[in-house]
C-alpha positions as CSV (number, residue, x, y, z in Angstrom):
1,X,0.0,0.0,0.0
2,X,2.7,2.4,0.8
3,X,4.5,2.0,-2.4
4,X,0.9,2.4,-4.3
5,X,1.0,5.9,-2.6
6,X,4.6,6.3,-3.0
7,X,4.5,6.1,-6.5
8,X,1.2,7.9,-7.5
9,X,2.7,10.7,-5.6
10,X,5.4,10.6,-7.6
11,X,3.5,10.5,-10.4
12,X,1.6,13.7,-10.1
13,X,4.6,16.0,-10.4
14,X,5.1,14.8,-14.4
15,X,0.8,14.9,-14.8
16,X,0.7,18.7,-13.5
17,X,3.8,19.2,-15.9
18,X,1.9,18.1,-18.6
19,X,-1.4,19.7,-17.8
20,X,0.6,22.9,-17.8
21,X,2.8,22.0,-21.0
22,X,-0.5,21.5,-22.7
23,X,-2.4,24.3,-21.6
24,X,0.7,26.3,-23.1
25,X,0.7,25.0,-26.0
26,X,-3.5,25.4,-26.6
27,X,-2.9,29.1,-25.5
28,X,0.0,30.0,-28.1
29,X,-2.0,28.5,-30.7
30,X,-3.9,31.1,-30.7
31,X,-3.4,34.2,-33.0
32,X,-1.5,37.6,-32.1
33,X,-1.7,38.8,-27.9
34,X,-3.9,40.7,-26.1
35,X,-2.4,44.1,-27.5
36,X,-2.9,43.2,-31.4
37,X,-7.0,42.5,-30.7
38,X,-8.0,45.7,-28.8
39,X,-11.0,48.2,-29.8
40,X,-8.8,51.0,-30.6
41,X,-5.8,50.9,-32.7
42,X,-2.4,50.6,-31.0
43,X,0.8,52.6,-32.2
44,X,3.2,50.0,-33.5
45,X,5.9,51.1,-31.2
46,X,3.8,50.9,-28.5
47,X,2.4,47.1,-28.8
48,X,6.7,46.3,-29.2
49,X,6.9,48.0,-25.7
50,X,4.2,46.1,-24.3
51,X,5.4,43.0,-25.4
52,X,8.4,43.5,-24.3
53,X,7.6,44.5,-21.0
54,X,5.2,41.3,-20.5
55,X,7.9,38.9,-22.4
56,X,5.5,38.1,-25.6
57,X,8.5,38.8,-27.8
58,X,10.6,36.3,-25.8
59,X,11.0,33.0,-27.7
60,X,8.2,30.5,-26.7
61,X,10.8,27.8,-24.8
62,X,11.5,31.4,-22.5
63,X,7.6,32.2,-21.7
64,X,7.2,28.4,-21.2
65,X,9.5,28.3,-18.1
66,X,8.4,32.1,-17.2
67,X,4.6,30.5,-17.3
68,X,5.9,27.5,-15.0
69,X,7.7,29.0,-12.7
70,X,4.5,31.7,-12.1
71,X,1.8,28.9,-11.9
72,X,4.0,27.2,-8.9
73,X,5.1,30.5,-7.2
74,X,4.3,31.1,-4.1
75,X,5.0,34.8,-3.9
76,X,2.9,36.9,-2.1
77,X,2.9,40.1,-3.2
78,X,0.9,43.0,-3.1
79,X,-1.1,42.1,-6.5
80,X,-2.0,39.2,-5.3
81,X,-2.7,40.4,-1.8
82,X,-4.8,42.7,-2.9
83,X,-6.9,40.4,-5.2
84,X,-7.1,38.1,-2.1
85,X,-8.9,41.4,-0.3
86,X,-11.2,42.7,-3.2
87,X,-12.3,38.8,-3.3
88,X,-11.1,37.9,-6.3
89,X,-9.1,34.8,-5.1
90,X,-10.1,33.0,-2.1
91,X,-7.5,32.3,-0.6
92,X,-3.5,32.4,-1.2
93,X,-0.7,30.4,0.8
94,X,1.8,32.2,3.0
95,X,5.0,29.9,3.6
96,X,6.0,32.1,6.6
97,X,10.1,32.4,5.9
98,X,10.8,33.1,8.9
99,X,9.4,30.3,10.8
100,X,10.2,28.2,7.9
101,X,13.6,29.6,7.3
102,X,15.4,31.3,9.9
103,X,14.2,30.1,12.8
104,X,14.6,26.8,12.5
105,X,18.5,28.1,12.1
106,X,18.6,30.1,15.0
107,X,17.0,27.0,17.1
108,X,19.6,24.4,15.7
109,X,22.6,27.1,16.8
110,X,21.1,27.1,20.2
111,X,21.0,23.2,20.3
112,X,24.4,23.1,19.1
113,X,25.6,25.8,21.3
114,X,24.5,25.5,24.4
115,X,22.2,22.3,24.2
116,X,18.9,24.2,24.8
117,X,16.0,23.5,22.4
118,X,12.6,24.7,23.2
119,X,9.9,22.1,23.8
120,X,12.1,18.7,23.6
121,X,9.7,16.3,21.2
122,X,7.4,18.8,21.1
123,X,5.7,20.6,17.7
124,X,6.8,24.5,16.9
125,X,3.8,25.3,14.3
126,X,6.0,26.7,11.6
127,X,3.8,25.7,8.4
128,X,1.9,27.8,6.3
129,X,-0.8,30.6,6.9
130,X,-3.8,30.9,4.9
131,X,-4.2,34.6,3.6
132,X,-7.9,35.2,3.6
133,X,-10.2,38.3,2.7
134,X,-10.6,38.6,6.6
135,X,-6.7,38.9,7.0
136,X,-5.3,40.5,3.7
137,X,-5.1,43.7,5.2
138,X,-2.8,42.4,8.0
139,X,-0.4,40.7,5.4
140,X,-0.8,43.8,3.0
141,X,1.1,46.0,6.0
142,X,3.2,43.1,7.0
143,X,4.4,43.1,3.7
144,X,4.6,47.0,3.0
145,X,6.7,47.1,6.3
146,X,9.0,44.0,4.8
147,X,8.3,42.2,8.1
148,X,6.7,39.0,6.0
């Protein structure tokens, strides 16, 4: 049974990989970007700006990792803070760096130090915090004070 779960695990890192490749693929078969099919007509100098800003006029192997690497991100910044207030997602993940990161450091320097460690065989709750329309606000001014 555990090698069953083992390996569909395992498994569902090349599915999602796929998934994503092909929904690539379907959306660069369609024609031109968003800036060649607007109402009003766009300088020509202008849609090369915008598509270079946004990477359109990157080679497609370039906006294929670009699109990976945005669809697992986990960054939390203030666009998506704020679309997590207005309502627009429901809900983003905050991986909390610095119970994730440093203090788990600072504890294991402590331990090797002077052989303290906080709550022998105990749990520190150090995984991640659901951003939520009720507490966006708080992670909006967390994050404009660099604190999170």
């Amino acid at each position: 049974m555990t090698r069953l779960i083992i390996r569909r695990v395992l498994w569902t890192v090349p599915v999602i990989l796929l998934v994503i490749l092909m929904t690539f693929l379907l959306m660069r078969q369609i024609e031109g970007n968003p800036f060649r099919h607007s109402e009003r007509a766009i300088p020509e100098s202008i849609q090369r700006n915008l598509e270079a800003k946004y990477g359109l006029d990157d080679p497609w192997y370039v906006q294929y990792v670009r699109y990976v690497r945005d669809v697992a991100t986990f960054d939390l910044g203030p666009d998506v803070l704020r679309a997590v207030q207005r309502g627009r997602l429901m809900f983003a993940v905050d991986q909390q760096a610095y119970l994730q990161g440093y203090l788990p450091v600072a504890l294991l320097t402590q331990r090797a130090r002077y052989g303290l460690f906080p709550d022998e065989g105990g749990v520190i709750a150090t995984g991640p915090h659901f951003v939520t329309k009720a507490n966006a606000q708080q992670a909006i001014e967390l994050s404009r004070r660099s604190i999170r």
